[in-house]
TORKOL-4160 file (C-alpha; in steps of 0.2 Angstrom, whole numbers, padded with zeros to 4 digits, m for minus):
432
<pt num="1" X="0161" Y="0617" Z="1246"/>
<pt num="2" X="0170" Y="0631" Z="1255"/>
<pt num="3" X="0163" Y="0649" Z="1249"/>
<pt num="4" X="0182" Y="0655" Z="1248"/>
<pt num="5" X="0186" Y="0640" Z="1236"/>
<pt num="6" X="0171" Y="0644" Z="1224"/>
<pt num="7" X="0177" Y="0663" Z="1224"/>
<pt num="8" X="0194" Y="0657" Z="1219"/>
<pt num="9" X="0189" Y="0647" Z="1205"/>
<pt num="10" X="0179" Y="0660" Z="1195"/>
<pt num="11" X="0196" Y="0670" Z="1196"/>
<pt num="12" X="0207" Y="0658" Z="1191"/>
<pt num="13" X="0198" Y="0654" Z="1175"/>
<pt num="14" X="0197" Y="0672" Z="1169"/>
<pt num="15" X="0216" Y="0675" Z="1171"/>
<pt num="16" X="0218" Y="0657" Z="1161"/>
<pt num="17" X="0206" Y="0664" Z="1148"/>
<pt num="18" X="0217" Y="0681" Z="1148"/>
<pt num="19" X="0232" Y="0669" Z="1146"/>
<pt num="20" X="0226" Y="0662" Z="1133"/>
<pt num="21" X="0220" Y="0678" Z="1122"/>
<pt num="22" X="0237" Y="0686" Z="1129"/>
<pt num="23" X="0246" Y="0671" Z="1120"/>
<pt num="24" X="0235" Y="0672" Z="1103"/>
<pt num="25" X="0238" Y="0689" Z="1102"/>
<pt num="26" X="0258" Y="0687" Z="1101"/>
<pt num="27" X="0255" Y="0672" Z="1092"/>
<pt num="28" X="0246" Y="0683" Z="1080"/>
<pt num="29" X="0259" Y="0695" Z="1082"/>
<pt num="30" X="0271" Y="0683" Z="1078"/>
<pt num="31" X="0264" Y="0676" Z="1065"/>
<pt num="32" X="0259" Y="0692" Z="1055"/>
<pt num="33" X="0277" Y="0698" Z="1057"/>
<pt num="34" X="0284" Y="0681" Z="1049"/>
<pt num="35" X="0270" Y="0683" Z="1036"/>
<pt num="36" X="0274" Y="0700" Z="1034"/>
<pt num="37" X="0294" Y="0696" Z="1033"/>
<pt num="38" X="0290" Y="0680" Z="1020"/>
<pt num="39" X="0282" Y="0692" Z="1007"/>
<pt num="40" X="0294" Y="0706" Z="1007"/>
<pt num="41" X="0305" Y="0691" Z="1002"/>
<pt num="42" X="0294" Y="0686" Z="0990"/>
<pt num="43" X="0291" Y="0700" Z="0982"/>
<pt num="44" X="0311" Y="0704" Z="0983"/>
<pt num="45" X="0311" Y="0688" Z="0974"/>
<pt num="46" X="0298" Y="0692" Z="0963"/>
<pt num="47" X="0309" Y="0708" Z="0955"/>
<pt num="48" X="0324" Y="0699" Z="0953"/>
<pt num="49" X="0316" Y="0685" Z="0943"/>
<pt num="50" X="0306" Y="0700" Z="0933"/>
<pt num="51" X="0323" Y="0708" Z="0931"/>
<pt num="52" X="0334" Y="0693" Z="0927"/>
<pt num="53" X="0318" Y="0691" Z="0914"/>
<pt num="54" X="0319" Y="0705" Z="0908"/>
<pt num="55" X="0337" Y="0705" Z="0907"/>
<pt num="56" X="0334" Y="0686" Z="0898"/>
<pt num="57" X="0324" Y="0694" Z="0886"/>
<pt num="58" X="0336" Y="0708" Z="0882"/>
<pt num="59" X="0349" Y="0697" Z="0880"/>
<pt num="60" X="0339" Y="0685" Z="0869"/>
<pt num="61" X="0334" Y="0700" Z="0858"/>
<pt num="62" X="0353" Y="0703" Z="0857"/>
<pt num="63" X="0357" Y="0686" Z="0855"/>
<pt num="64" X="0345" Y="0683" Z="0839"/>
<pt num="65" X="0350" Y="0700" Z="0832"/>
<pt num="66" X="0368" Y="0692" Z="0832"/>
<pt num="67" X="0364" Y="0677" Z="0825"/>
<pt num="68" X="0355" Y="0686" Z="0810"/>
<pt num="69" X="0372" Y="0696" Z="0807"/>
<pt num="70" X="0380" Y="0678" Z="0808"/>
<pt num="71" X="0369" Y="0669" Z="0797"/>
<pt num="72" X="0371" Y="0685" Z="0785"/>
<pt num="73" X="0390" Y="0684" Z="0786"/>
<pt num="74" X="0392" Y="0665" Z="0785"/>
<pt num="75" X="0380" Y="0664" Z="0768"/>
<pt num="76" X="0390" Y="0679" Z="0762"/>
<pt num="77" X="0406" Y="0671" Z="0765"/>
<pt num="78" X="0402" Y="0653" Z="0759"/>
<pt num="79" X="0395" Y="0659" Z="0746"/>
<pt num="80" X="0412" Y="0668" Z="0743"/>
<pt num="81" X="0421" Y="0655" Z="0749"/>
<pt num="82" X="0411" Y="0641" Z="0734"/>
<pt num="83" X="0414" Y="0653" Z="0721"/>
<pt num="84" X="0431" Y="0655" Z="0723"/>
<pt num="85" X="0435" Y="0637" Z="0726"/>
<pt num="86" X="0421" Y="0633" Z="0712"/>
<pt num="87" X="0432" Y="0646" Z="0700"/>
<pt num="88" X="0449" Y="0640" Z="0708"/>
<pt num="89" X="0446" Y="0621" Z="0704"/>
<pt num="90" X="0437" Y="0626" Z="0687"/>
<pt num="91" X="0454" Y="0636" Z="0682"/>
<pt num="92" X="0465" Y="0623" Z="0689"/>
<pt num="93" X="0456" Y="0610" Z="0679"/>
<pt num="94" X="0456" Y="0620" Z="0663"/>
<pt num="95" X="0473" Y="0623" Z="0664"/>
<pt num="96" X="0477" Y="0606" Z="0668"/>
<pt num="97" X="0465" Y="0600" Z="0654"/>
<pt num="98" X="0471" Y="0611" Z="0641"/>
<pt num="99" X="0492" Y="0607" Z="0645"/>
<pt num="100" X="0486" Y="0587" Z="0643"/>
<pt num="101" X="0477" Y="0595" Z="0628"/>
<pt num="102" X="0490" Y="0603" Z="0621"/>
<pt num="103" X="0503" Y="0591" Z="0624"/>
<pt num="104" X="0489" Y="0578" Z="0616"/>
<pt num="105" X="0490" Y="0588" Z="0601"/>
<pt num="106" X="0505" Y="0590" Z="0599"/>
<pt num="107" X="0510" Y="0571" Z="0602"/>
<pt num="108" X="0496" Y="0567" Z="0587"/>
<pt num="109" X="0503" Y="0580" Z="0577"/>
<pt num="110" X="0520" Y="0571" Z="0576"/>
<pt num="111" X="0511" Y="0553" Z="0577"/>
<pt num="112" X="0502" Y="0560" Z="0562"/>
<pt num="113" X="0518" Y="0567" Z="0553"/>
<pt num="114" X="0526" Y="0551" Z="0556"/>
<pt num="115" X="0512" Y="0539" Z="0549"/>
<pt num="116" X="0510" Y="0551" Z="0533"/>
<pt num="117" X="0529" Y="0548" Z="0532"/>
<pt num="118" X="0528" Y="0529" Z="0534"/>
<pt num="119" X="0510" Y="0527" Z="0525"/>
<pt num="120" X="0517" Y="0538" Z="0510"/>
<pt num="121" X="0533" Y="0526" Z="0506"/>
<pt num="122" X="0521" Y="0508" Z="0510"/>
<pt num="123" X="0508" Y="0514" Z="0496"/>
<pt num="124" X="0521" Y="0519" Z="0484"/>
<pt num="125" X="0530" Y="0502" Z="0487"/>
<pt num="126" X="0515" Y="0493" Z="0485"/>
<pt num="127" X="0510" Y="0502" Z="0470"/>
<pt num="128" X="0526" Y="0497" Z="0462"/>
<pt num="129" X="0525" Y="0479" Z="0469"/>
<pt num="130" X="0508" Y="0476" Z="0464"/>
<pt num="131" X="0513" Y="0483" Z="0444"/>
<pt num="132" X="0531" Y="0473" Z="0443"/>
<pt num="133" X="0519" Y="0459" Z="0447"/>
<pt num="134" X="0507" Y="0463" Z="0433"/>
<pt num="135" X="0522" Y="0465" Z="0423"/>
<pt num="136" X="0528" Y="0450" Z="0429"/>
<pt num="137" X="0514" Y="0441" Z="0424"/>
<pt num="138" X="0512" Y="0446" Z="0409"/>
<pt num="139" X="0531" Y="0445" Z="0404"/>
<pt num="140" X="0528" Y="0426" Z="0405"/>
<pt num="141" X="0513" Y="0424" Z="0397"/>
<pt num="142" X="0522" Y="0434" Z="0380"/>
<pt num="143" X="0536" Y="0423" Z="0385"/>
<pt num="144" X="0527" Y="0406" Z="0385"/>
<pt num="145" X="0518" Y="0412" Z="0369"/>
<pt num="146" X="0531" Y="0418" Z="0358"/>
<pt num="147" X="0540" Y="0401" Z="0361"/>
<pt num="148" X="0528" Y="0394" Z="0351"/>
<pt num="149" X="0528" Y="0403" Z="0338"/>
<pt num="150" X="0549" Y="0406" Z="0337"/>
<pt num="151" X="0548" Y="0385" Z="0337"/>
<pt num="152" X="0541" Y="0388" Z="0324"/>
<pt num="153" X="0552" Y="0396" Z="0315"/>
<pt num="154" X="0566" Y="0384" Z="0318"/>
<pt num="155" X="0559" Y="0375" Z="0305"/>
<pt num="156" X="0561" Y="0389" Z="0293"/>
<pt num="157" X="0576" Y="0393" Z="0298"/>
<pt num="158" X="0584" Y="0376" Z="0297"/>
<pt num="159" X="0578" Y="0376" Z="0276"/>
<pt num="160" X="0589" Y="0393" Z="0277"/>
<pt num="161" X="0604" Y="0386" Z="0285"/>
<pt num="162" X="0605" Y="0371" Z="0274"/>
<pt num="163" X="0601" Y="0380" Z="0256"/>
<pt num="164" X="0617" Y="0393" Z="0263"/>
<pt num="165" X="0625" Y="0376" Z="0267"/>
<pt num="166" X="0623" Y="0371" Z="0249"/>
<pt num="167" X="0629" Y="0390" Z="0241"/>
<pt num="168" X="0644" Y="0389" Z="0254"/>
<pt num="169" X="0651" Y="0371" Z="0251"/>
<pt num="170" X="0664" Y="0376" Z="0236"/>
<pt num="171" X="0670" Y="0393" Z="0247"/>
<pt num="172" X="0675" Y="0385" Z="0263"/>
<pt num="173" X="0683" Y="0371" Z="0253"/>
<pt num="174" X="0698" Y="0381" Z="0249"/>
<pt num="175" X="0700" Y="0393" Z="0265"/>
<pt num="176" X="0699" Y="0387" Z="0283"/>
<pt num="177" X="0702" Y="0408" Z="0288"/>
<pt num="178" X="0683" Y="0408" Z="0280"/>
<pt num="179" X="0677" Y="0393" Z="0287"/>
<pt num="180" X="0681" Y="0400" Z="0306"/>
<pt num="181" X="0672" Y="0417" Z="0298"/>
<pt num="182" X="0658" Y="0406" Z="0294"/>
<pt num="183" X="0656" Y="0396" Z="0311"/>
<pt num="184" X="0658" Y="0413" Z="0320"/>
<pt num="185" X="0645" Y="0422" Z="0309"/>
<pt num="186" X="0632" Y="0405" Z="0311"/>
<pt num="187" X="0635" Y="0407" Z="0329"/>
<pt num="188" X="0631" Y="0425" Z="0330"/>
<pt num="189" X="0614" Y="0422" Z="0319"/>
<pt num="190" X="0608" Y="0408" Z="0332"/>
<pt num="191" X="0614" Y="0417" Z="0345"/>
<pt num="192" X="0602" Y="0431" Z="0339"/>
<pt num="193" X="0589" Y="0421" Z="0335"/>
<pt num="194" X="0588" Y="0416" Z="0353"/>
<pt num="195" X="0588" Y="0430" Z="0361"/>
<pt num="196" X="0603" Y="0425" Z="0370"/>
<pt num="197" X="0616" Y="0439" Z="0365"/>
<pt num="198" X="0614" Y="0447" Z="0383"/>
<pt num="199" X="0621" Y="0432" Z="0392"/>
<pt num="200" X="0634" Y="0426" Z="0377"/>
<pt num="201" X="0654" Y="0431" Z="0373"/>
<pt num="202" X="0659" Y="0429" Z="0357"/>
<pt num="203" X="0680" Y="0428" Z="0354"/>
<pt num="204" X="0684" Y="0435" Z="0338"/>
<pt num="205" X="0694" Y="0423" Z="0326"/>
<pt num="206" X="0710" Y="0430" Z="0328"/>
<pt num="207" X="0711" Y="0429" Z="0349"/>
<pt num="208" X="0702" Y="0413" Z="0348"/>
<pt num="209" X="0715" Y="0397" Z="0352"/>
<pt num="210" X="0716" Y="0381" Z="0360"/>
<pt num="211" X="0712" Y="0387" Z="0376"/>
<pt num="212" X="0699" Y="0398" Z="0371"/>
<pt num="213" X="0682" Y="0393" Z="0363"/>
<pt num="214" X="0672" Y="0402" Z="0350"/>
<pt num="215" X="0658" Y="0405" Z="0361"/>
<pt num="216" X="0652" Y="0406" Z="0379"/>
<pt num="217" X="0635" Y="0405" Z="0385"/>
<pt num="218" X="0633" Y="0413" Z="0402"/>
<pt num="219" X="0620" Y="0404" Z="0415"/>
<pt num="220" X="0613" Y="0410" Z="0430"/>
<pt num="221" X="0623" Y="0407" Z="0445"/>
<pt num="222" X="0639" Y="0409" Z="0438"/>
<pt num="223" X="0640" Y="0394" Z="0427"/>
<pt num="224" X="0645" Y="0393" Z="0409"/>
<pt num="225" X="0645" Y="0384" Z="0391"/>
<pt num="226" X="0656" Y="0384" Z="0379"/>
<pt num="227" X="0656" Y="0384" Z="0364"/>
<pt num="228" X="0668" Y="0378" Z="0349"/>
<pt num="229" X="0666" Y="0380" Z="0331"/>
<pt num="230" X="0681" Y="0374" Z="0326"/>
<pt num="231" X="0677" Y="0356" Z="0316"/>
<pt num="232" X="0686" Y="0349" Z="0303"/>
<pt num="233" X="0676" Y="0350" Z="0288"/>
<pt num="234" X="0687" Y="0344" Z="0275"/>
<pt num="235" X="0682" Y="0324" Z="0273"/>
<pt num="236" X="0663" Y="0330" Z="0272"/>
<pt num="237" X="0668" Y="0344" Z="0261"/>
<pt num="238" X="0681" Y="0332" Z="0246"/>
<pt num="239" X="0665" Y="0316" Z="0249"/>
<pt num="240" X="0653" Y="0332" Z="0243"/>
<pt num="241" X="0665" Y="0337" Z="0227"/>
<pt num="242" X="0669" Y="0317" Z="0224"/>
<pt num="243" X="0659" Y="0308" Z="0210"/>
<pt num="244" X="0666" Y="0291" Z="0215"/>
<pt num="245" X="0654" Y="0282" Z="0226"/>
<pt num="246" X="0669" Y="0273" Z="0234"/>
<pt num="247" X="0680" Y="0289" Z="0234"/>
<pt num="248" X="0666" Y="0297" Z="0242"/>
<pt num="249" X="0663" Y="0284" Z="0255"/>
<pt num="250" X="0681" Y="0285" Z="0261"/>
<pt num="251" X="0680" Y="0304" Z="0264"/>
<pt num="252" X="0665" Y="0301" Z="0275"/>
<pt num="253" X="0671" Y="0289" Z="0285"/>
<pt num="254" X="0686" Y="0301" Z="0285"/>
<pt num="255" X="0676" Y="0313" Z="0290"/>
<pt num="256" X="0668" Y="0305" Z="0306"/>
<pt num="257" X="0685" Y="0299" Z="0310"/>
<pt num="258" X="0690" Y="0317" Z="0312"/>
<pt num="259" X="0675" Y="0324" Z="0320"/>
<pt num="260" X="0679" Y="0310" Z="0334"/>
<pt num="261" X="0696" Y="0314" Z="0334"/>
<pt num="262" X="0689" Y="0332" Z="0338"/>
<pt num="263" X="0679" Y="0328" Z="0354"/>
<pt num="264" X="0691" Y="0317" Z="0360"/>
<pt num="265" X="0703" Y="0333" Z="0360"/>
<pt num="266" X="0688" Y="0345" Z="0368"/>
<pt num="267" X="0686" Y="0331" Z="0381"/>
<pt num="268" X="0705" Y="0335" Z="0385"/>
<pt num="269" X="0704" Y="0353" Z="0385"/>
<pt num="270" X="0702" Y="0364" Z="0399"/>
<pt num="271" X="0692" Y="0378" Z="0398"/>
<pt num="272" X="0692" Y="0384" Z="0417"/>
<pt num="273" X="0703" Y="0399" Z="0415"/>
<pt num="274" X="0694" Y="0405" Z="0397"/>
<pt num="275" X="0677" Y="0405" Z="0404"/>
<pt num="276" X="0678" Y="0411" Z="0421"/>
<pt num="277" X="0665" Y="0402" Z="0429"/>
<pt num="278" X="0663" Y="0382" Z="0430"/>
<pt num="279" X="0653" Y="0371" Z="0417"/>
<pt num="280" X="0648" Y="0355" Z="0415"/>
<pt num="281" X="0652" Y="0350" Z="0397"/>
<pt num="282" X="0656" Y="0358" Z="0381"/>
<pt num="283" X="0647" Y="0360" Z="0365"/>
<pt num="284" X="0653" Y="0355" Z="0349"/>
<pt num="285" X="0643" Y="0365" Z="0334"/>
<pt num="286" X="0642" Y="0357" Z="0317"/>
<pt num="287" X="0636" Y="0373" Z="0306"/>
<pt num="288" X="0624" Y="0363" Z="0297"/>
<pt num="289" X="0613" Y="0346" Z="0300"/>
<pt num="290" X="0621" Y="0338" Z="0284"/>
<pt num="291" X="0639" Y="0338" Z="0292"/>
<pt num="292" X="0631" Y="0326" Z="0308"/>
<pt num="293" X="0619" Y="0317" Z="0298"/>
<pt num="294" X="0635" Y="0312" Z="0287"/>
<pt num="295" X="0645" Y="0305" Z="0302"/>
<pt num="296" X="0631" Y="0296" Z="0311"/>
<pt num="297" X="0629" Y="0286" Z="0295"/>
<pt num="298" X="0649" Y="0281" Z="0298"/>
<pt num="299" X="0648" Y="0279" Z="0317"/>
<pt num="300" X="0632" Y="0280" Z="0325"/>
<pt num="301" X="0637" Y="0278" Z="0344"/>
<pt num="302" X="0648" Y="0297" Z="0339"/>
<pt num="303" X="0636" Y="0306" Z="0351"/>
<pt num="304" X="0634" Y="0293" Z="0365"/>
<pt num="305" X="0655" Y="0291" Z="0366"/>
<pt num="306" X="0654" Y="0312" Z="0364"/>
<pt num="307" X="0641" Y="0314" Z="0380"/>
<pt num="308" X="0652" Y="0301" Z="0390"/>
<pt num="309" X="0667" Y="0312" Z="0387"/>
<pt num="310" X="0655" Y="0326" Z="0393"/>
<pt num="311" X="0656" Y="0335" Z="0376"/>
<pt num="312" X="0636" Y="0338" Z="0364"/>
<pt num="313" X="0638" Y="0338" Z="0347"/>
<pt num="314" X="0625" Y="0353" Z="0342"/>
<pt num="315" X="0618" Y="0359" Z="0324"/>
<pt num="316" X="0610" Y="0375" Z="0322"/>
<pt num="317" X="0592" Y="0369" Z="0326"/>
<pt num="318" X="0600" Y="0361" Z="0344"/>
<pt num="319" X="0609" Y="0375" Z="0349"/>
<pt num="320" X="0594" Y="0385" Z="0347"/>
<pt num="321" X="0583" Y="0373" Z="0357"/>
<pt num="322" X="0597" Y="0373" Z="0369"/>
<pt num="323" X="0598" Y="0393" Z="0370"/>
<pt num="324" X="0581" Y="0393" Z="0369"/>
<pt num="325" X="0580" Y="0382" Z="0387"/>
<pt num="326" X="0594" Y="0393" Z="0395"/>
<pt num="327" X="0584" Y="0408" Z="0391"/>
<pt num="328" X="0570" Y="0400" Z="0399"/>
<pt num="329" X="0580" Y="0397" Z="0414"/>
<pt num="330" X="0587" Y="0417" Z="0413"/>
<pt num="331" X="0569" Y="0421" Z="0411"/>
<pt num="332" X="0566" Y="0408" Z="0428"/>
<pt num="333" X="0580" Y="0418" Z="0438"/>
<pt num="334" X="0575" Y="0433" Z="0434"/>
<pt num="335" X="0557" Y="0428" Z="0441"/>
<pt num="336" X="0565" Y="0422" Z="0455"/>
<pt num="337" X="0575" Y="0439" Z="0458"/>
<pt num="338" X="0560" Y="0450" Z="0455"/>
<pt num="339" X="0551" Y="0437" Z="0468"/>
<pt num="340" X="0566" Y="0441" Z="0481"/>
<pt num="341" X="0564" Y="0459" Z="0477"/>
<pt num="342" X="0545" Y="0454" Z="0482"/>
<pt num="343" X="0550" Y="0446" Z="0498"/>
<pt num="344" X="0562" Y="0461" Z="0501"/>
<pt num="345" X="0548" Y="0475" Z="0498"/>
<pt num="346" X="0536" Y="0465" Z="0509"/>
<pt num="347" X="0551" Y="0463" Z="0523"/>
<pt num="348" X="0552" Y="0480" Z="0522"/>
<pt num="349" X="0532" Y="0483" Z="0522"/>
<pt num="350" X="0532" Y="0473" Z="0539"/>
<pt num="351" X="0546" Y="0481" Z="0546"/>
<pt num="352" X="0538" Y="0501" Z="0542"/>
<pt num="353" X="0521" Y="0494" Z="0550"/>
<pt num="354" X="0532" Y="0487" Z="0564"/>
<pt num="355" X="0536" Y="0505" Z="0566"/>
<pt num="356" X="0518" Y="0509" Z="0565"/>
<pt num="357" X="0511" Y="0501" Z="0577"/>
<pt num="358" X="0523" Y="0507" Z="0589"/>
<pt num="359" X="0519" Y="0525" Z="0586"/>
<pt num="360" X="0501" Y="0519" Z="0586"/>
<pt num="361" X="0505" Y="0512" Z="0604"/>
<pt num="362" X="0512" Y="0527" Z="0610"/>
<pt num="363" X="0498" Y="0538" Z="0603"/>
<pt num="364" X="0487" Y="0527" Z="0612"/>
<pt num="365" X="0498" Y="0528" Z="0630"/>
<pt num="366" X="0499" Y="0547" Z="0627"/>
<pt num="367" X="0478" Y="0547" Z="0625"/>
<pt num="368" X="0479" Y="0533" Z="0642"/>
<pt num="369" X="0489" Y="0545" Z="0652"/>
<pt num="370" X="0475" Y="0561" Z="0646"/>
<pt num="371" X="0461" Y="0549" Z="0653"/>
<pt num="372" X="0471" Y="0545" Z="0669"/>
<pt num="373" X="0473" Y="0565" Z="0671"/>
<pt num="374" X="0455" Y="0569" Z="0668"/>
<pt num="375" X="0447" Y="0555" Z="0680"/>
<pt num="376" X="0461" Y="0561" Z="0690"/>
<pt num="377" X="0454" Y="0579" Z="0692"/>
<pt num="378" X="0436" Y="0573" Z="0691"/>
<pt num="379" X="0440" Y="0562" Z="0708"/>
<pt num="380" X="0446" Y="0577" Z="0718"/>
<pt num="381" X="0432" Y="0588" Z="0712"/>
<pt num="382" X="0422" Y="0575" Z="0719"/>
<pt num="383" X="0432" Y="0572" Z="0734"/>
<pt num="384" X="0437" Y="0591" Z="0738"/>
<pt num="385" X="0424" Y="0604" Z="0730"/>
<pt num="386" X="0407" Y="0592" Z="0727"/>
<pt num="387" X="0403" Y="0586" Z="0746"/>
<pt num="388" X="0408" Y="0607" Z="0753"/>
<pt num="389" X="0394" Y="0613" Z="0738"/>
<pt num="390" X="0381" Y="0600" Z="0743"/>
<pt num="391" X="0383" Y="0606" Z="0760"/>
<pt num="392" X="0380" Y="0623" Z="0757"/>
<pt num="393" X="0366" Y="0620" Z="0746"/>
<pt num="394" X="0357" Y="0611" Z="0760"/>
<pt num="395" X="0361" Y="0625" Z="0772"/>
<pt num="396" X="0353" Y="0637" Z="0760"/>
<pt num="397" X="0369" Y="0648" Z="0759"/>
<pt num="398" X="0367" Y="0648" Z="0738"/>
<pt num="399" X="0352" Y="0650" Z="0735"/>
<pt num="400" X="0347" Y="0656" Z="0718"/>
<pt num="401" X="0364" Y="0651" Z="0710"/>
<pt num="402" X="0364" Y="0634" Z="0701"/>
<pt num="403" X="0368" Y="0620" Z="0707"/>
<pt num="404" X="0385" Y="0611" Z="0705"/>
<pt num="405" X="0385" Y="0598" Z="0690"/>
<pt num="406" X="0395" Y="0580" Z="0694"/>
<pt num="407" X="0407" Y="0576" Z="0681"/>
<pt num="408" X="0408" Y="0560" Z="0674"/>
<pt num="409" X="0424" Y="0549" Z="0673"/>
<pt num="410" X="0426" Y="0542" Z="0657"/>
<pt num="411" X="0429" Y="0523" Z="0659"/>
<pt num="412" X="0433" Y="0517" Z="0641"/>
<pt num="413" X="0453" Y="0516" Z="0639"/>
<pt num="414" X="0459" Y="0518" Z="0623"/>
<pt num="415" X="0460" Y="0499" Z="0614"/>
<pt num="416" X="0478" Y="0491" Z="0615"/>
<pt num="417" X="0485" Y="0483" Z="0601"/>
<pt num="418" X="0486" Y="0464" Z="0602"/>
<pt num="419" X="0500" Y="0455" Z="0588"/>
<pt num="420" X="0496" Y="0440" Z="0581"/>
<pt num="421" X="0514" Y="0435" Z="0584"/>
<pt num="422" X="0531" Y="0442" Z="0587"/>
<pt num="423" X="0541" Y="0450" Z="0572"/>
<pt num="424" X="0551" Y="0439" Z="0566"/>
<pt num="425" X="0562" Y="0439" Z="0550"/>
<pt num="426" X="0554" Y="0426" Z="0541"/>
<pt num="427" X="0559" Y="0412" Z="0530"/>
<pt num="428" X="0568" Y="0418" Z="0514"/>
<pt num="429" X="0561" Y="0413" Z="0499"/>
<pt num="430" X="0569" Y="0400" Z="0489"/>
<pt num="431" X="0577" Y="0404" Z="0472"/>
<pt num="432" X="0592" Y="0406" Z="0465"/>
């Protein structure tokens, strides 16, 4: 190798090794100054994330001291806010509860003054029904009692009629004037006798005609019997005074012939006007047994040819029996009126407790629409004030007051009155 080239080459490397230290040193350089520059960015960096820290902290601090204030104002003002509503919602309530109260009250004070008023009238009534019926009751038991025992006395009364028959033959033989006296005053003693003198007219002798009898006996409904007294006695009176068997005979048979010429002439008369009502047949009064007895002997078909022409032949002891049975039927309508009076008191019973069960009604709409108030106000406590309480209870903003209570709804309406049936009249009771 050439000496020149070998010199060369020693050279050439040194200035490639000074190159290459040349170039580490500005890469160094370089690299210490980008180094350098990176952490005065990092540590720039660094201070404004430990000041936006700091301020992070600051403003936490501020944040939680807020928050304290606004919890501490929040549970003030719920638990302002639950009172008030709690207070409002109670006073509303009250005052809603005590008007329905009060208007409750007062409706049950006038339901009760009006069933006092309609309670008070219905005893009484039914106090006085119940006694007329004891009454009643024991009207007829005297009634069917004493008939017995007045029958009784017909007997003795008939022996009295016929021994004044006997003291009075020779006085009304002269004097027909006393023989009308007599009938009249027979007719008043059996008419007495009966009982009947309430439902009798007597016509005195000198009013009394041919188109008027002696005596009427009233009947109930308006219907009538009349009476006449007015027989001739002079065949039965001349046979009692005759001593001739024959003689006697003949006034007998007189005597019949003229008692029934007499009911043929009551058969003709009209006794419509007189008696002011309408009657079936008309009586005929003998004023003692013997005078019939006489003329049946003569002509016993006398009473079955008198009833044809609708007129009774009666003695004292028949027209006592017959008074006695129209008594019996007074006595009968007057059962039957007192039994209307009944129906009438129990029309009027139904008709008051009719009226009672309507006020009762009303009391009990009156007690429905108080119920439907109070569930009313228990649904919006429940709806509006309960659900706002149970949330402030369970976010603590009450604690140490009590809790709210739930009211109840009452479920049990008052009970409705069901009739049997509708009012009706009813059927009226039969009588006369």
């Amino acid at each position: 190798m050439p000496r020149g080239l070998c010199c060369w080459a020693p050279r050439r490397c040194f200035v490639e090794y000074l190159l290459a230290l040349v170039t580490l040193a500005l890469g160094l350089a370089v690299g210490y100054l980008i180094a350098r520059g990176g952490v005065q960015r990092l540590q720039a960096e660094a201070a404004r994330l430990a000041a936006e820290r700091e301020a992070a902290r600051q403003q936490l601090e501020e944040l939680r001291g807020a928050r304290k204030q606004e919890e501490d104002a929040f549970g003030n003002l719920a638990r302002r806010v639950l009172a008030e509503s709690t207070e409002t919602f109670l006073q509303q309530a009250a005052e809603k509860l005590g008007a329905v109260k009060n208007e409750t009250a007062a409706e049950l004070e006038q339901r009760k003054q009006a069933i006092e008023a309609l309670v008070a009238p219905l005893r009484e009534n039914l106090g006085k029904l119940e006694q007329r019926a004891q009454e009643m009751e024991q009207a007829r038991q005297h009634a069917y009692g004493a008939l017995l025992a007045e029958v009784r006395g017909l007997g003795q009364a008939t022996q009295s009629l016929q021994s004044a028959h006997q003291s009075l033959a020779t006085a009304l033989r002269g004097s027909s004037q006393a023989r009308g006296r007599w009938g009249e005053i027979t007719l008043r003693r059996i008419a007495e006798l009966a009982g009947m003198t309430a439902h009798i007219d007597f016509a005195e002798q000198q009013s009394a005609g041919e188109g008027r009898p002696d005596m009427v006996v009233r009947l109930p409904g308006g219907g009538a019997i009349p009476v006449d007294s007015k027989v001739p006695l002079a065949g039965y009176l001349d046979a009692v005074a005759s001593v001739d068997p024959a003689e006697r005979e003949r006034h007998l048979k007189r005597h019949a012939a003229d008692l029934r010429q007499h009911v043929l002439a009551l058969a003709r008369r009209e006794y419509a006007e007189a008696v002011d009502g309408h009657y079936d047949f008309t009586v005929l009064f003998l004023p003692g047994e013997p005078f019939l007895a006489a003329a049946f002997e003569q002509n016993p078909e006398l009473q079955v040819e008198a009833l044809d022409k609708r007129v009774l032949i009666a003695t004292p002891v028949t027209l006592v029996a017959l008074l006695r049975t129209v008594g019996i039927y007074w006595q009968q309508h007057n059962v039957a009126a007192d039994a209307q009076k009944a129906w009438e008191a129990a029309r009027e019973f139904h008709k008051r407790v009719a009226a009672f069960s309507g006020h009762l009604g009303n009391m009990g709409k009156g007690l429905d629409r108080a119920l439907r108030s109070y569930n009313e106000a228990v649904g919006s406590f429940e709806r509006s004030v309960l659900p706002q309480g149970r949330r402030l209870e369970q976010l603590g903003a009450v604690r140490g007051n009590r809790e709210i209570e739930a009211l109840e709804a009452l479920d049990q309406a008052p009970r409705a009155i069901a009739p049997e049936a509708e009012e009706s009249e009813g059927p009226t009771p039969s009588g006369s």
